[in-house]
PDBQT receptor file of N, H, CA, C and O in Angstrom, charges set to zero:
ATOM      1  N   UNK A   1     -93.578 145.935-141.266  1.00  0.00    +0.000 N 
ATOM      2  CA  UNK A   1     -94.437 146.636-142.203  1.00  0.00    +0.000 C 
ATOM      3  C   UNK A   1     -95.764 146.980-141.529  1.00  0.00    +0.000 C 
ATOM      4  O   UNK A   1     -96.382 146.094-140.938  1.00  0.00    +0.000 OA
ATOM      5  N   UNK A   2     -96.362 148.592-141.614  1.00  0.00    +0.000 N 
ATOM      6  H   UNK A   2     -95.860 149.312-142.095  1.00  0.00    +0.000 HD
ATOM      7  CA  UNK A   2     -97.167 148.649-140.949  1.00  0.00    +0.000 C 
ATOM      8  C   UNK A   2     -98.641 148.214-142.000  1.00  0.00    +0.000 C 
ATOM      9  O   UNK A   2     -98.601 147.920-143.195  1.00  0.00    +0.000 OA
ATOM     10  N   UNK A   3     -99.327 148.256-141.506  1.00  0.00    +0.000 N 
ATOM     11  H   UNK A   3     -99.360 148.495-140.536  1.00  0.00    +0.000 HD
ATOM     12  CA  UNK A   3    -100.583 147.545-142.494  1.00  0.00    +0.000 C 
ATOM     13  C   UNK A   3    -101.472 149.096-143.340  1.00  0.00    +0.000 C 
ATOM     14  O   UNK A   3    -101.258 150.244-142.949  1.00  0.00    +0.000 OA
ATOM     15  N   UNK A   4    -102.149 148.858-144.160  1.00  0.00    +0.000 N 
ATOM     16  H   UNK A   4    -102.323 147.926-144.478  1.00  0.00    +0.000 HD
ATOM     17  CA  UNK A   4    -102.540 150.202-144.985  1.00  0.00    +0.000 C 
ATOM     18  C   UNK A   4    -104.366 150.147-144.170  1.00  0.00    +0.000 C 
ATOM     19  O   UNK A   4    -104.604 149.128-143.521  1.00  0.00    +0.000 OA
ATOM     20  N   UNK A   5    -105.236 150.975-144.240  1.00  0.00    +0.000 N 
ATOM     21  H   UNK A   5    -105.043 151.802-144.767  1.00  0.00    +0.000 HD
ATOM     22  CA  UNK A   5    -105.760 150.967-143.364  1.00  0.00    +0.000 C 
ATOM     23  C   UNK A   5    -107.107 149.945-144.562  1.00  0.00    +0.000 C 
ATOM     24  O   UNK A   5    -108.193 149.814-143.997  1.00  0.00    +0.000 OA
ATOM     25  N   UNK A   6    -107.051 149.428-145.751  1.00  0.00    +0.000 N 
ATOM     26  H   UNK A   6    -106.169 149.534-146.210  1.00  0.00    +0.000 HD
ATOM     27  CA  UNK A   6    -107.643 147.941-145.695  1.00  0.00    +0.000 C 
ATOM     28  C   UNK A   6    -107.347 146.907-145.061  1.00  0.00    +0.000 C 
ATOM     29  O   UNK A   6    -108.221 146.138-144.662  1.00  0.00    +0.000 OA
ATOM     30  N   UNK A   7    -106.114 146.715-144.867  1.00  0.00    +0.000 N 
ATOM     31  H   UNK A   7    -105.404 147.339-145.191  1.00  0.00    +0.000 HD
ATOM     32  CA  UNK A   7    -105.552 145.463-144.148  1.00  0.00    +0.000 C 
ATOM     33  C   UNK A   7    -106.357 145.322-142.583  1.00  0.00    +0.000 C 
ATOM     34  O   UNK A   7    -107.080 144.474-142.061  1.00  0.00    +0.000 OA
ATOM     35  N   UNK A   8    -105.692 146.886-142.101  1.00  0.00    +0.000 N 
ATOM     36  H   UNK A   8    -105.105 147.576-142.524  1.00  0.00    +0.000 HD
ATOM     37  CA  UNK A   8    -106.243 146.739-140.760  1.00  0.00    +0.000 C 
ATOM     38  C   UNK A   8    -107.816 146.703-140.305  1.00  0.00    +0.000 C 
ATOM     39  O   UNK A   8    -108.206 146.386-139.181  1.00  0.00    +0.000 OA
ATOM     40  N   UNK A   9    -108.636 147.092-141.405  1.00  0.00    +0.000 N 
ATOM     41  H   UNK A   9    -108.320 147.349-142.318  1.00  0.00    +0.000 HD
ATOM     42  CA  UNK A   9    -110.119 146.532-141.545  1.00  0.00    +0.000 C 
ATOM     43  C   UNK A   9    -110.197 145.278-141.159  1.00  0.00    +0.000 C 
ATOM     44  O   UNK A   9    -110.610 144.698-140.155  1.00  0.00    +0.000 OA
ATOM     45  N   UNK A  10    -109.648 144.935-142.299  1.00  0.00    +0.000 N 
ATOM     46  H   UNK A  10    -109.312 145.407-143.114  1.00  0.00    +0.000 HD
ATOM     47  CA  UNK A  10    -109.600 143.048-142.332  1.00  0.00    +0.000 C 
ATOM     48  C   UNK A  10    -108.667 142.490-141.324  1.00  0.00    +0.000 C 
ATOM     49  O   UNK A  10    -108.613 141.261-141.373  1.00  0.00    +0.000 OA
ATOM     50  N   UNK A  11    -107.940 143.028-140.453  1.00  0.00    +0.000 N 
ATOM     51  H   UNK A  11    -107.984 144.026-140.413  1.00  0.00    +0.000 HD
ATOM     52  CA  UNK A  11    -107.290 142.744-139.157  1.00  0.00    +0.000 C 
ATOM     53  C   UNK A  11    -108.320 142.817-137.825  1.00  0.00    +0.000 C 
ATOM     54  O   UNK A  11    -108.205 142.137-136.805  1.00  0.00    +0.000 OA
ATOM     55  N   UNK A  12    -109.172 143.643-138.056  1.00  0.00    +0.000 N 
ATOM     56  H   UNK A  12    -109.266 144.196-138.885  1.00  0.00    +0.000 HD
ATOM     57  CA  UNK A  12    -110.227 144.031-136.447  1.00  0.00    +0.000 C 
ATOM     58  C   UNK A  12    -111.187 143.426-136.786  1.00  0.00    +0.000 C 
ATOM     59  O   UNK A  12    -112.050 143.266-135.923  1.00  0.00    +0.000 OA
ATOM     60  N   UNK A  13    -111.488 142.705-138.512  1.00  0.00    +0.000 N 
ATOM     61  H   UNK A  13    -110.788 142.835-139.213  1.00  0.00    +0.000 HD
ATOM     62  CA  UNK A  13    -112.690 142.149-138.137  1.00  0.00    +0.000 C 
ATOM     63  C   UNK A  13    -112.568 140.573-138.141  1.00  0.00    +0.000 C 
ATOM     64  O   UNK A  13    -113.535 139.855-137.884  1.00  0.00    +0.000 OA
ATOM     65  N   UNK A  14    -111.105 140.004-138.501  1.00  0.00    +0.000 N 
ATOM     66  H   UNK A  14    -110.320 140.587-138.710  1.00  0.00    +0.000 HD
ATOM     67  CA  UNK A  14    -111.068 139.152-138.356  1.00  0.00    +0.000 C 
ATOM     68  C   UNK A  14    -110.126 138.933-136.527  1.00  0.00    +0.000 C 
ATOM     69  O   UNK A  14    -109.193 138.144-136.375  1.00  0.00    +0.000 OA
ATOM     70  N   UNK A  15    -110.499 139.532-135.770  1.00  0.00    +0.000 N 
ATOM     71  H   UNK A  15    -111.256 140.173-135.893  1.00  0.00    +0.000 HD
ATOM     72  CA  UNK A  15    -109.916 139.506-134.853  1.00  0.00    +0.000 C 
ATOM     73  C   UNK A  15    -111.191 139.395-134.050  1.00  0.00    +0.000 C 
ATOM     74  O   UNK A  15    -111.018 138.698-133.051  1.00  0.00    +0.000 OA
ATOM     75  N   UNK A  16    -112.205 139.785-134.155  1.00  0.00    +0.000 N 
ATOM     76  H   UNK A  16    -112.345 140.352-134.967  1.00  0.00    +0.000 HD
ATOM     77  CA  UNK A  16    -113.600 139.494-133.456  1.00  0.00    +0.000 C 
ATOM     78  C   UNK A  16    -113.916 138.237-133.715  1.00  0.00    +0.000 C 
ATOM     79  O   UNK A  16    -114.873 137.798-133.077  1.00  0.00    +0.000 OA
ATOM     80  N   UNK A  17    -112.999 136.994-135.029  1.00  0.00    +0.000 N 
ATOM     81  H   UNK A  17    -112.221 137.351-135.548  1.00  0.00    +0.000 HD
ATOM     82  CA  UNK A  17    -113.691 135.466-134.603  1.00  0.00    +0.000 C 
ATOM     83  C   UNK A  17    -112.351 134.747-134.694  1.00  0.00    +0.000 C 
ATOM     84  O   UNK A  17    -112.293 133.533-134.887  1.00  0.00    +0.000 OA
ATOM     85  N   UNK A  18    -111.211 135.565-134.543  1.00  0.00    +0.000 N 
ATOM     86  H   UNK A  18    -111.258 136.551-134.386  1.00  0.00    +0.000 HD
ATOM     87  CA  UNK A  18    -109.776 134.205-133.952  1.00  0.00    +0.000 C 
ATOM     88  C   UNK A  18    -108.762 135.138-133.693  1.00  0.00    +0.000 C 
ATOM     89  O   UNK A  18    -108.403 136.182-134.237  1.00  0.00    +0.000 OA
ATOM     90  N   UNK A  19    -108.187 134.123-132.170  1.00  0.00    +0.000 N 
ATOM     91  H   UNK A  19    -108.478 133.274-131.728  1.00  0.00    +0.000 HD
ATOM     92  CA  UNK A  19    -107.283 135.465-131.787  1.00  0.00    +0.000 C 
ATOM     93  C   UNK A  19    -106.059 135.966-133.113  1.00  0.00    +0.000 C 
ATOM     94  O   UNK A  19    -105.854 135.092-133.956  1.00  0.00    +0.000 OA
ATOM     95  N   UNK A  20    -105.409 137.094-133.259  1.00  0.00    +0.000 N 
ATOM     96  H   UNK A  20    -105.576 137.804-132.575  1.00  0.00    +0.000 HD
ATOM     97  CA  UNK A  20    -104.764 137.330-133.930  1.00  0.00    +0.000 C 
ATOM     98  C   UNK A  20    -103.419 136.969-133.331  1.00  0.00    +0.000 C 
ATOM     99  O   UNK A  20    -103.328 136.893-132.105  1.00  0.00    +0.000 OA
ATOM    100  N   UNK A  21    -102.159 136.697-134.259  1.00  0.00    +0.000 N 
ATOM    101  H   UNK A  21    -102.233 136.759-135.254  1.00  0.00    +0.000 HD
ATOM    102  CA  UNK A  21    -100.938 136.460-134.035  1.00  0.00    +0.000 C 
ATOM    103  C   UNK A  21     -99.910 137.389-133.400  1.00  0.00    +0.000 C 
ATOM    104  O   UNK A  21     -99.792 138.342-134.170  1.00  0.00    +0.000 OA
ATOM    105  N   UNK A  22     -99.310 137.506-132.606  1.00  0.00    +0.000 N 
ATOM    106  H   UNK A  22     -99.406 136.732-131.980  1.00  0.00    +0.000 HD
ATOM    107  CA  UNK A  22     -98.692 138.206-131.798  1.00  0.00    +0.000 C 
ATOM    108  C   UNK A  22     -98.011 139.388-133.185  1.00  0.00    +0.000 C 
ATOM    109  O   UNK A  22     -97.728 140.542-132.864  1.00  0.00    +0.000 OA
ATOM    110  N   UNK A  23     -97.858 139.005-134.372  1.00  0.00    +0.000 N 
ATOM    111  H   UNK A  23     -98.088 138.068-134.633  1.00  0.00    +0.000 HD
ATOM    112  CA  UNK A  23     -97.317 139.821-135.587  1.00  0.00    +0.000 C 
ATOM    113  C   UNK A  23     -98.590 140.957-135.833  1.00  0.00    +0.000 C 
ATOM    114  O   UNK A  23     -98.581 142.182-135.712  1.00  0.00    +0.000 OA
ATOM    115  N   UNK A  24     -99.464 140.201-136.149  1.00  0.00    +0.000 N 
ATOM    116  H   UNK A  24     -99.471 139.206-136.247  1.00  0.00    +0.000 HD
ATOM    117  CA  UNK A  24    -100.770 140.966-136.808  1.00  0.00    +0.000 C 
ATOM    118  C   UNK A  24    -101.079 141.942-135.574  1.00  0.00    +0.000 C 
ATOM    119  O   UNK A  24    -101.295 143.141-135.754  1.00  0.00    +0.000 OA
ATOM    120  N   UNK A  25    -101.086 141.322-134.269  1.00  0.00    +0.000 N 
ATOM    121  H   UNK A  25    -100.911 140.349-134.123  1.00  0.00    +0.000 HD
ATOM    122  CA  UNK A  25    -101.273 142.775-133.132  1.00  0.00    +0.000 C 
ATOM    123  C   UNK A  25    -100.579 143.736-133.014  1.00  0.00    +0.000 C 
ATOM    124  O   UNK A  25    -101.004 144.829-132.642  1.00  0.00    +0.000 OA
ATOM    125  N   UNK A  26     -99.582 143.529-133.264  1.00  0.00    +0.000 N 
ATOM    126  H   UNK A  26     -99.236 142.641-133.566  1.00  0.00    +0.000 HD
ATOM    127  CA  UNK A  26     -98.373 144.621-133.190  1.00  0.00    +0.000 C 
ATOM    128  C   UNK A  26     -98.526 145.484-134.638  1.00  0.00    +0.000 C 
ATOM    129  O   UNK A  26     -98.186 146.660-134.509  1.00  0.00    +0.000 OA
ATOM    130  N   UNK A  27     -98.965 145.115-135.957  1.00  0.00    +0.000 N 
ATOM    131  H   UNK A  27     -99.241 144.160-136.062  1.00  0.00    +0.000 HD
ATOM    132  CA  UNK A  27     -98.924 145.726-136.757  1.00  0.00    +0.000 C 
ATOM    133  C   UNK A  27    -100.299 146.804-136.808  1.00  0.00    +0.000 C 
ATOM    134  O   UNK A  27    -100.318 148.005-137.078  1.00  0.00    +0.000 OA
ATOM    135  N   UNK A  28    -101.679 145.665-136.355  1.00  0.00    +0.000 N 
ATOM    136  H   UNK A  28    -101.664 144.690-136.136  1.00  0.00    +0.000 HD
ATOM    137  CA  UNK A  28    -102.683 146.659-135.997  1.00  0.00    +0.000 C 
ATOM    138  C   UNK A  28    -102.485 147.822-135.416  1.00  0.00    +0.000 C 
ATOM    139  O   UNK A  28    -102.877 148.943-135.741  1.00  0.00    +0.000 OA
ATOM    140  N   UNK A  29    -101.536 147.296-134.107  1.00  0.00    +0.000 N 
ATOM    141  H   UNK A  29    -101.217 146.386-133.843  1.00  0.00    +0.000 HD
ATOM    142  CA  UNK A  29    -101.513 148.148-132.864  1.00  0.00    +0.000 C 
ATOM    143  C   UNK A  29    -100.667 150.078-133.518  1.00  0.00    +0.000 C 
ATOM    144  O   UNK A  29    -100.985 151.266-133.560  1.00  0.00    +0.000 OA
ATOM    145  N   UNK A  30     -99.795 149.392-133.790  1.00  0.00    +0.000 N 
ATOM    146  H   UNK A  30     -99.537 148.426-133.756  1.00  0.00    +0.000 HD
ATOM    147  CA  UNK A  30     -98.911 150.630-135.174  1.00  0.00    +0.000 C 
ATOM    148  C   UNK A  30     -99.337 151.325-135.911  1.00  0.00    +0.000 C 
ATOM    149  O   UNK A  30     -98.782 152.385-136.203  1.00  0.00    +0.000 OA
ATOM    150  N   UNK A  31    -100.369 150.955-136.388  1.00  0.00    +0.000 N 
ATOM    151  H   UNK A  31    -100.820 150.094-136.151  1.00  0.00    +0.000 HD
ATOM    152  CA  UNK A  31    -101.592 151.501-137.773  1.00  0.00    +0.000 C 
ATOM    153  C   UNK A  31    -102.442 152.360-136.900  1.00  0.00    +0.000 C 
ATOM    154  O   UNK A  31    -102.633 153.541-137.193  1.00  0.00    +0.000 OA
ATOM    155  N   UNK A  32    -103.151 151.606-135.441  1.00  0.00    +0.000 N 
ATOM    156  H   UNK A  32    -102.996 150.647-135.203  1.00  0.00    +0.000 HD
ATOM    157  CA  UNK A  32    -104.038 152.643-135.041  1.00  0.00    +0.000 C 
ATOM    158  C   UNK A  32    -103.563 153.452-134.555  1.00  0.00    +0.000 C 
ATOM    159  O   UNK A  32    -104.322 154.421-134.587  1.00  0.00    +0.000 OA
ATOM    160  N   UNK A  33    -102.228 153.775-133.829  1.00  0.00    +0.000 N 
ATOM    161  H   UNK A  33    -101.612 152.987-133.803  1.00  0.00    +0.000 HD
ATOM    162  CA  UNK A  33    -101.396 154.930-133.294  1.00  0.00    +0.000 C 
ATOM    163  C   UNK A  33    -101.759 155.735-134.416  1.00  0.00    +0.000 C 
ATOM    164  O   UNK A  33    -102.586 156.542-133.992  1.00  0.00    +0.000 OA
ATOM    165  N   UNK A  34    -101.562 155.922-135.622  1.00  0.00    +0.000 N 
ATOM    166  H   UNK A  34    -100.890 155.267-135.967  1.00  0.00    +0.000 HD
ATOM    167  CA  UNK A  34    -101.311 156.719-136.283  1.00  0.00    +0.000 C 
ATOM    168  C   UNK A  34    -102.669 157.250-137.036  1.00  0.00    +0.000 C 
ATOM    169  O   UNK A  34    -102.890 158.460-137.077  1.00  0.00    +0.000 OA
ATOM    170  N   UNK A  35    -103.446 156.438-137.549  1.00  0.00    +0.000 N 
ATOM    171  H   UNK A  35    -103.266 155.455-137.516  1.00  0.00    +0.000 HD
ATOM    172  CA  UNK A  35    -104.773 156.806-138.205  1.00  0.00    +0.000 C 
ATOM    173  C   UNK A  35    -106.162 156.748-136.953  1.00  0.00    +0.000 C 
ATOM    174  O   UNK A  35    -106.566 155.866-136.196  1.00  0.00    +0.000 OA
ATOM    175  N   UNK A  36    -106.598 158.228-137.241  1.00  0.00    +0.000 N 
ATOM    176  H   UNK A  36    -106.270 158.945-137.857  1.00  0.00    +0.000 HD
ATOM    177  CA  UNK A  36    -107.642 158.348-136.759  1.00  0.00    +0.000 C 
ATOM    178  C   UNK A  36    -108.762 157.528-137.140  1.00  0.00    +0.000 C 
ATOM    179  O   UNK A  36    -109.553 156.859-136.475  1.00  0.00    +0.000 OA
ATOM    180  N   UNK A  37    -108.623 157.765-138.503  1.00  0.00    +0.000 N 
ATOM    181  H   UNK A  37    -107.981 158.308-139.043  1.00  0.00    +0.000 HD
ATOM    182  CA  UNK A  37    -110.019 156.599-139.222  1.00  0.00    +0.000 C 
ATOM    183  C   UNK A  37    -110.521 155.367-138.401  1.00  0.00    +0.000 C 
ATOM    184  O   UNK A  37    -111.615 155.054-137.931  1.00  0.00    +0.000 OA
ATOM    185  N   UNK A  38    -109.309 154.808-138.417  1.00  0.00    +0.000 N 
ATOM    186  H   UNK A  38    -108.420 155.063-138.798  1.00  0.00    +0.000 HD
ATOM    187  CA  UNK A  38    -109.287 153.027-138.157  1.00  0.00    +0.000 C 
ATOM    188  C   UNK A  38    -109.671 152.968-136.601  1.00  0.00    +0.000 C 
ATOM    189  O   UNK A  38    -110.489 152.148-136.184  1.00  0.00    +0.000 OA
ATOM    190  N   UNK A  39    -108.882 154.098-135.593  1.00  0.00    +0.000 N 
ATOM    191  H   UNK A  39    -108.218 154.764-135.932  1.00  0.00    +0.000 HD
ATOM    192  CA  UNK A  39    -109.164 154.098-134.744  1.00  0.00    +0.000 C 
ATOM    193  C   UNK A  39    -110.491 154.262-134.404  1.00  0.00    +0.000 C 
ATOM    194  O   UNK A  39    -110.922 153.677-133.410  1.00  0.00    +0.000 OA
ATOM    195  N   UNK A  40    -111.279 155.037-135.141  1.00  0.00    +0.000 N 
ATOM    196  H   UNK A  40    -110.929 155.512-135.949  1.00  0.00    +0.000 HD
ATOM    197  CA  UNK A  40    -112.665 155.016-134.964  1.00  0.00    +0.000 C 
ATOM    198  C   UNK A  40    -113.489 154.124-135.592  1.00  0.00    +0.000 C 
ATOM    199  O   UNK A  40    -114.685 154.120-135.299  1.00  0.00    +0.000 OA
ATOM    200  N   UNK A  41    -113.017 153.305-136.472  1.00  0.00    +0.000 N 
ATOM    201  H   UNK A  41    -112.045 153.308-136.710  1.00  0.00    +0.000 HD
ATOM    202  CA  UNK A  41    -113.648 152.126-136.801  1.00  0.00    +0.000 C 
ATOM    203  C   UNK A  41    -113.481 150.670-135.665  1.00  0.00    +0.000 C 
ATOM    204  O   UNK A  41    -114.294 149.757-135.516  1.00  0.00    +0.000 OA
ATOM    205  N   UNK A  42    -112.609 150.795-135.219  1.00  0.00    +0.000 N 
ATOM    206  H   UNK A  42    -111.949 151.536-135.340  1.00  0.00    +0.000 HD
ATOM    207  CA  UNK A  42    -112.032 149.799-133.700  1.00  0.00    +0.000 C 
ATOM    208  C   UNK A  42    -112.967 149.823-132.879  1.00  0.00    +0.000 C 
ATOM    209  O   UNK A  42    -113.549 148.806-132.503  1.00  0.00    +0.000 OA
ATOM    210  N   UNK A  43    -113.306 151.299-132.391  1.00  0.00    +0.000 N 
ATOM    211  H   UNK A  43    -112.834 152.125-132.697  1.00  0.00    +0.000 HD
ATOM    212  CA  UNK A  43    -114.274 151.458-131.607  1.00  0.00    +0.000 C 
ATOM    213  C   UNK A  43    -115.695 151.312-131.953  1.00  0.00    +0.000 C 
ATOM    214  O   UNK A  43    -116.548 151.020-131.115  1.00  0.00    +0.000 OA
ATOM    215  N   UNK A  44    -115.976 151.546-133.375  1.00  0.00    +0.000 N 
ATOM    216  H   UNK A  44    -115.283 151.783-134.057  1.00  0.00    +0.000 HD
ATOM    217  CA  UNK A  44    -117.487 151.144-133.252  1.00  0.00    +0.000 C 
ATOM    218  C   UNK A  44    -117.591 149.936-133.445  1.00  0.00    +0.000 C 
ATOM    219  O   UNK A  44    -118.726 149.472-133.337  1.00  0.00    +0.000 OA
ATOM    220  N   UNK A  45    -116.344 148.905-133.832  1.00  0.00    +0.000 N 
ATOM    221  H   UNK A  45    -115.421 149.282-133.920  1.00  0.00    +0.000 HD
ATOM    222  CA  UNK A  45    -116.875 147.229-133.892  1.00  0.00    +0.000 C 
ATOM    223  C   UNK A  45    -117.100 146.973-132.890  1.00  0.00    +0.000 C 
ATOM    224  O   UNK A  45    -118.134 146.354-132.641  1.00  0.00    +0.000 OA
ATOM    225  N   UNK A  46    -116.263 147.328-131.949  1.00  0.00    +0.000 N 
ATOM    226  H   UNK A  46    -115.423 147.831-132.151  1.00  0.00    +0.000 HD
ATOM    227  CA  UNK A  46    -116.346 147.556-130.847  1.00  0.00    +0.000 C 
ATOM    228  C   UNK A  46    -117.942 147.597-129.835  1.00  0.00    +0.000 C 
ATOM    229  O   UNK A  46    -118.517 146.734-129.172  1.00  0.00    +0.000 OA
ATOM    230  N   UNK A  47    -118.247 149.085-130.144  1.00  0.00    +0.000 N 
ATOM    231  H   UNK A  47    -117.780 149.786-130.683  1.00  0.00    +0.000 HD
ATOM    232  CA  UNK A  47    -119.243 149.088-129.925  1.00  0.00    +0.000 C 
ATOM    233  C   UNK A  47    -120.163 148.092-130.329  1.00  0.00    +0.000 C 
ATOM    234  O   UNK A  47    -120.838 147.801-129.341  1.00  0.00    +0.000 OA
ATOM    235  N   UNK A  48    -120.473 147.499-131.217  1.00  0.00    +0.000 N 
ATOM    236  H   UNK A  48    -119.925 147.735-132.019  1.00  0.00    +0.000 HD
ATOM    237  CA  UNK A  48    -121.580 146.841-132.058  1.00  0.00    +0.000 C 
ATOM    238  C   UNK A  48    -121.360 145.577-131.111  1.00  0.00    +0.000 C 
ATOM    239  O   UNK A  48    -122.234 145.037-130.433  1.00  0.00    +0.000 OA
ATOM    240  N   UNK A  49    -120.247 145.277-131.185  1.00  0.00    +0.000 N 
ATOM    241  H   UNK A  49    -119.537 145.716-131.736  1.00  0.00    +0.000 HD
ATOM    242  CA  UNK A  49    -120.287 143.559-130.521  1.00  0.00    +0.000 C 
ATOM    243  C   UNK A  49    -120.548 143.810-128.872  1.00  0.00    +0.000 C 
ATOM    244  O   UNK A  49    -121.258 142.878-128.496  1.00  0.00    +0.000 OA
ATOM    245  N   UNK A  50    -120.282 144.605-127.880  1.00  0.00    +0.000 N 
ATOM    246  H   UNK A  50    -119.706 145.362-128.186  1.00  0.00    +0.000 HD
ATOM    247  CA  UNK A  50    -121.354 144.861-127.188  1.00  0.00    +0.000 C 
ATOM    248  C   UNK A  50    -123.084 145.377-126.975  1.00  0.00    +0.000 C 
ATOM    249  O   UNK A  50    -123.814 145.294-125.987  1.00  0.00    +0.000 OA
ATOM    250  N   UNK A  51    -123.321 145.896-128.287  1.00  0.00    +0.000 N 
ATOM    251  H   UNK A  51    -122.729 145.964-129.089  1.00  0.00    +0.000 HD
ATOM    252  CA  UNK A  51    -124.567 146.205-128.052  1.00  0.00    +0.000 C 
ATOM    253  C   UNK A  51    -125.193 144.597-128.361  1.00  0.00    +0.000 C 
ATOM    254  O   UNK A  51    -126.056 144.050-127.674  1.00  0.00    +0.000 OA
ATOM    255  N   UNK A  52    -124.605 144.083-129.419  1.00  0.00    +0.000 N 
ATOM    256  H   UNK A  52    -123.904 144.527-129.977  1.00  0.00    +0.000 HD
ATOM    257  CA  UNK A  52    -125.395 142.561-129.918  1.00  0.00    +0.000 C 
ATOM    258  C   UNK A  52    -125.298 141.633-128.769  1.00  0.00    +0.000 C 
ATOM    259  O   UNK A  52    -126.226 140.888-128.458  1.00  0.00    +0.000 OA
ATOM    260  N   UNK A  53    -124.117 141.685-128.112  1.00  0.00    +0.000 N 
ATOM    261  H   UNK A  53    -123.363 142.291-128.365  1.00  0.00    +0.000 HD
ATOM    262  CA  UNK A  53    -124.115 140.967-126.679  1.00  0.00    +0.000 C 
ATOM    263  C   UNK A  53    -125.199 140.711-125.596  1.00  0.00    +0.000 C 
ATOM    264  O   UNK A  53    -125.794 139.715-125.185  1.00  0.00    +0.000 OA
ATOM    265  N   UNK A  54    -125.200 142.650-125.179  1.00  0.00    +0.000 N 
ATOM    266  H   UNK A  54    -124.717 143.460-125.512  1.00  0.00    +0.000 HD
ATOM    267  CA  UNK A  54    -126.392 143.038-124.661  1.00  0.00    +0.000 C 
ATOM    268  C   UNK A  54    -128.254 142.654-125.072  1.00  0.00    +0.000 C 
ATOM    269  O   UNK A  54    -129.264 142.389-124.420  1.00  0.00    +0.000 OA
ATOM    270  N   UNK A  55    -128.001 142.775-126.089  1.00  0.00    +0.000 N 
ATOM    271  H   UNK A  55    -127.180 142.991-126.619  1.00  0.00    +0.000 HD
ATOM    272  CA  UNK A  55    -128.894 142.147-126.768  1.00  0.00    +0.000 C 
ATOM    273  C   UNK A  55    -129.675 140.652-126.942  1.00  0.00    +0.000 C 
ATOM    274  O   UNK A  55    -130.850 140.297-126.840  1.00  0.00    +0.000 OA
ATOM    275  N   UNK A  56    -128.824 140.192-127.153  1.00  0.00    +0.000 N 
ATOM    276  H   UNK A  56    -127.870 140.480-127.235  1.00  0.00    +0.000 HD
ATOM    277  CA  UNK A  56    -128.495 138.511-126.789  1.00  0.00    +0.000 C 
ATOM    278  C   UNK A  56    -128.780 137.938-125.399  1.00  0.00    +0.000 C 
ATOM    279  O   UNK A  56    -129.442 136.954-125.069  1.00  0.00    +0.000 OA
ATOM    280  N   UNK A  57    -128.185 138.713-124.775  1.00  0.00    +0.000 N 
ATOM    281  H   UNK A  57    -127.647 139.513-125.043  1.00  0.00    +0.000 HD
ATOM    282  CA  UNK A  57    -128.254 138.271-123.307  1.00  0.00    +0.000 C 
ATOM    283  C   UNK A  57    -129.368 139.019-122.866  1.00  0.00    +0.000 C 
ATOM    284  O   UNK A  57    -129.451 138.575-121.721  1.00  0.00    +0.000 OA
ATOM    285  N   UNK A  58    -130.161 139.733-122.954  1.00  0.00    +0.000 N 
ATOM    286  H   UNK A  58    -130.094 140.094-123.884  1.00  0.00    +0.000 HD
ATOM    287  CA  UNK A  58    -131.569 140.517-122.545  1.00  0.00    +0.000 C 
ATOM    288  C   UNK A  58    -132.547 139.474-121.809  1.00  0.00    +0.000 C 
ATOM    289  O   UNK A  58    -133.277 139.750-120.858  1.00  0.00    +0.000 OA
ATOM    290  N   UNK A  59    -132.435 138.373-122.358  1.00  0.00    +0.000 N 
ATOM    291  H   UNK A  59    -131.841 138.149-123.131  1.00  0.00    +0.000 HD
ATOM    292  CA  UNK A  59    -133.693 137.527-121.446  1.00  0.00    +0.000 C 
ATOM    293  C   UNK A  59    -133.116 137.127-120.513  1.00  0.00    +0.000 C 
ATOM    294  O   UNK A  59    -133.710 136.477-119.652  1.00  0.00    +0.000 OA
TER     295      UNK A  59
């Protein structure tokens, strides 16, 4: 079952604090092939948790 693109919200952001299950990656992975949306939501968490990184680490 592929995930609806709430699920996969709640799949990328709970994947930034525990790895996800070899099930839940494969279903993410399926969802973003297909939706642009999500795919561009991937990338700006994405983005964000490197800029806060960068950030963090500045001193």
């Amino acid at each position: 079952m592929i995930p609806n693109c709430k699920h996969t919200a709640e799949l990328l952001s709970q994947g930034q604090d525990r790895p996800l299950t070899p099930v839940e990656q494969l279903r993410l992975r399926l969802h973003l092939l297909l939706c642009d949306g999500c795919r561009n939501f991937s990338r700006q968490l994405e983005f964000m948790r490197r800029a806060l990184r960068r950030y963090r680490d500045r001193d």
